[in-house]
C-alpha positions as CSV (number, residue, x, y, z in Angstrom):
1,X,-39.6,33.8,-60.3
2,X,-43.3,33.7,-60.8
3,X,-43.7,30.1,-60.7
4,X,-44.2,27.5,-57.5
5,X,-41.6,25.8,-55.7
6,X,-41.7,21.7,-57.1
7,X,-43.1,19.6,-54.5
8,X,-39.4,17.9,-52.5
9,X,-41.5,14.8,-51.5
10,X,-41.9,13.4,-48.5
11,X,-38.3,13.9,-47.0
12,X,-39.1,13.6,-43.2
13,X,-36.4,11.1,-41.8
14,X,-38.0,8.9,-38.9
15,X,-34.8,9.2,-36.5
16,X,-36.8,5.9,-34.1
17,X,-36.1,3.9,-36.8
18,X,-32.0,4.5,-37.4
19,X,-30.0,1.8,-35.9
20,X,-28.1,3.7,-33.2
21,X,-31.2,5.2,-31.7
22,X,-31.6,4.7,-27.9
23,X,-27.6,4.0,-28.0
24,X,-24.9,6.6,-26.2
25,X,-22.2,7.9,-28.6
26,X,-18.7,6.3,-28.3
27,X,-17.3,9.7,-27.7
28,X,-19.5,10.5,-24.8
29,X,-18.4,7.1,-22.8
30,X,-14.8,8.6,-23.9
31,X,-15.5,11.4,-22.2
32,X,-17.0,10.2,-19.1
33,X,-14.3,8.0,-18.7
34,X,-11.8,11.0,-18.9
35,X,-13.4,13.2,-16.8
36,X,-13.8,10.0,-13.9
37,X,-9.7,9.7,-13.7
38,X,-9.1,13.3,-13.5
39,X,-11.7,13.3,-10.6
40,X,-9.4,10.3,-9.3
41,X,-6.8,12.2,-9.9
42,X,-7.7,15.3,-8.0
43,X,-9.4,13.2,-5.0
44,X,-5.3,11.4,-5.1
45,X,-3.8,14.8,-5.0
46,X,-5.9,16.4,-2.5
47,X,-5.1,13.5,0.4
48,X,-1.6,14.1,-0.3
49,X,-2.0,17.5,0.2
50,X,-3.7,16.9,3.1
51,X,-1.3,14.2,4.5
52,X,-4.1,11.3,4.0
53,X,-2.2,8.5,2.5
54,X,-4.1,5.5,0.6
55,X,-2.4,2.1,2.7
56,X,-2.7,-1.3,1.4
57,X,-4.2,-3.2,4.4
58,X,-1.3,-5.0,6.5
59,X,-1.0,-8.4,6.2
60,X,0.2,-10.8,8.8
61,X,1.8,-13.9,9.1
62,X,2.8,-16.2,12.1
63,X,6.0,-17.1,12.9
64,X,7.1,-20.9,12.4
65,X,8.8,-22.0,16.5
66,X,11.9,-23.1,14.9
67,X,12.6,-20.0,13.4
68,X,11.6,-18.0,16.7
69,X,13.5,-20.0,18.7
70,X,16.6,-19.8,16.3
71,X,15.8,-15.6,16.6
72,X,15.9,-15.6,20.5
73,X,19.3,-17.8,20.3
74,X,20.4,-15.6,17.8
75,X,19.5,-12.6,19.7
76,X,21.4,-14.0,23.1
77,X,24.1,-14.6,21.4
78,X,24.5,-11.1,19.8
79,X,23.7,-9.8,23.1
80,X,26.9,-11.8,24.8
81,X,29.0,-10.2,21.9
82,X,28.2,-6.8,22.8
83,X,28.0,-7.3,25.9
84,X,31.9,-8.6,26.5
85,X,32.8,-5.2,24.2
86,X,30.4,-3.2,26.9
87,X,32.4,-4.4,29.7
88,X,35.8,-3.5,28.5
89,X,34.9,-0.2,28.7
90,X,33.0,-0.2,31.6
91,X,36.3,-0.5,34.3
92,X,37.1,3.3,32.9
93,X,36.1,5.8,36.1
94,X,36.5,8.7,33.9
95,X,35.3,9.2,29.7
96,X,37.8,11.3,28.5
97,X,37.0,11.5,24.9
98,X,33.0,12.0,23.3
99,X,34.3,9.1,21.6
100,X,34.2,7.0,24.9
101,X,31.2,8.2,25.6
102,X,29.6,7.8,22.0
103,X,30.5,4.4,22.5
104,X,29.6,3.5,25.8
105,X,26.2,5.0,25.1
106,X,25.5,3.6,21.9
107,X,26.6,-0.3,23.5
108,X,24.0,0.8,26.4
109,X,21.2,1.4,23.8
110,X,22.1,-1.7,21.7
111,X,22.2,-3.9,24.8
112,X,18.9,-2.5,26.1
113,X,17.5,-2.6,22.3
114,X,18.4,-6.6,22.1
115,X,16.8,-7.6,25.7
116,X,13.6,-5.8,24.6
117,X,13.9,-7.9,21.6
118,X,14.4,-11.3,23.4
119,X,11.7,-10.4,26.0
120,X,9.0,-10.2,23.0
121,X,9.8,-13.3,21.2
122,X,10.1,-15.1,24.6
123,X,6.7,-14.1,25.2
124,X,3.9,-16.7,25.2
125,X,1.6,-17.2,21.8
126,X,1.7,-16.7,18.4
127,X,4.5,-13.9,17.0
128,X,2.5,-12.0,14.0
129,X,5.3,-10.6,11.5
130,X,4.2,-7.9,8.8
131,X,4.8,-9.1,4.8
């Protein structure tokens, strides 16, 4: 008990000189990685919430003239078909049934839905369609 501690010798470790000094830990680029998706995540979650929805960026594409004009033709034609089933029913003074009038309504909307159609693709220029 009396007697000195032995001298340890020199046992002061020079951490500059250890190979992975200067370097971040693997585990903190782990966790720094983690913590950048959840913020992701959250940033997602909140614009959802909020009713902000990411869109991809609309891309375009023009409309070869053969296939437009084969659209319009197309188009007229369907329009002549609906037409001829519009004017059956269009001799009848009185609709008796909702049916009649279901129908008679719904040909008016299709007929006026088709010209609408026609009259853009008869338009002059290019026609742009979404992909």
């Amino acid at each position: 008990i009396l007697q000195a501690p032995r001298p340890v010798g020199n046992m002061e470790l020079n951490y500059m000189k250890k190979e992975d000094f200067g370097k971040v830990p693997a585990y903190l680029t782990q966790v720094k990685e983690e913590i950048q998706r959840e913020n992701q995540m959250i940033e997602r979650y909140v614009k959802e919430q909020m009713g902000e929805v990411e869109e991809a960026p609309e891309v375009y594409e023009e409309l070869p003239e053969d296939e437009r004009i084969a659209l319009v033709n197309a188009l007229k034609a369907k329009w002549d078909s609906v037409n001829a089933q519009y004017q059956k029913i269009t001799h009848l003074v009185k609709l008796d049934t909702t049916g009649q009038l279901r129908r008679k309504e719904t040909l008016e909307a299709t007929l006026t839905k088709i010209e609408n159609d026609i009259q853009r693709l008869d338009r002059a220029g290019p026609v742009l369609i979404r992909n």
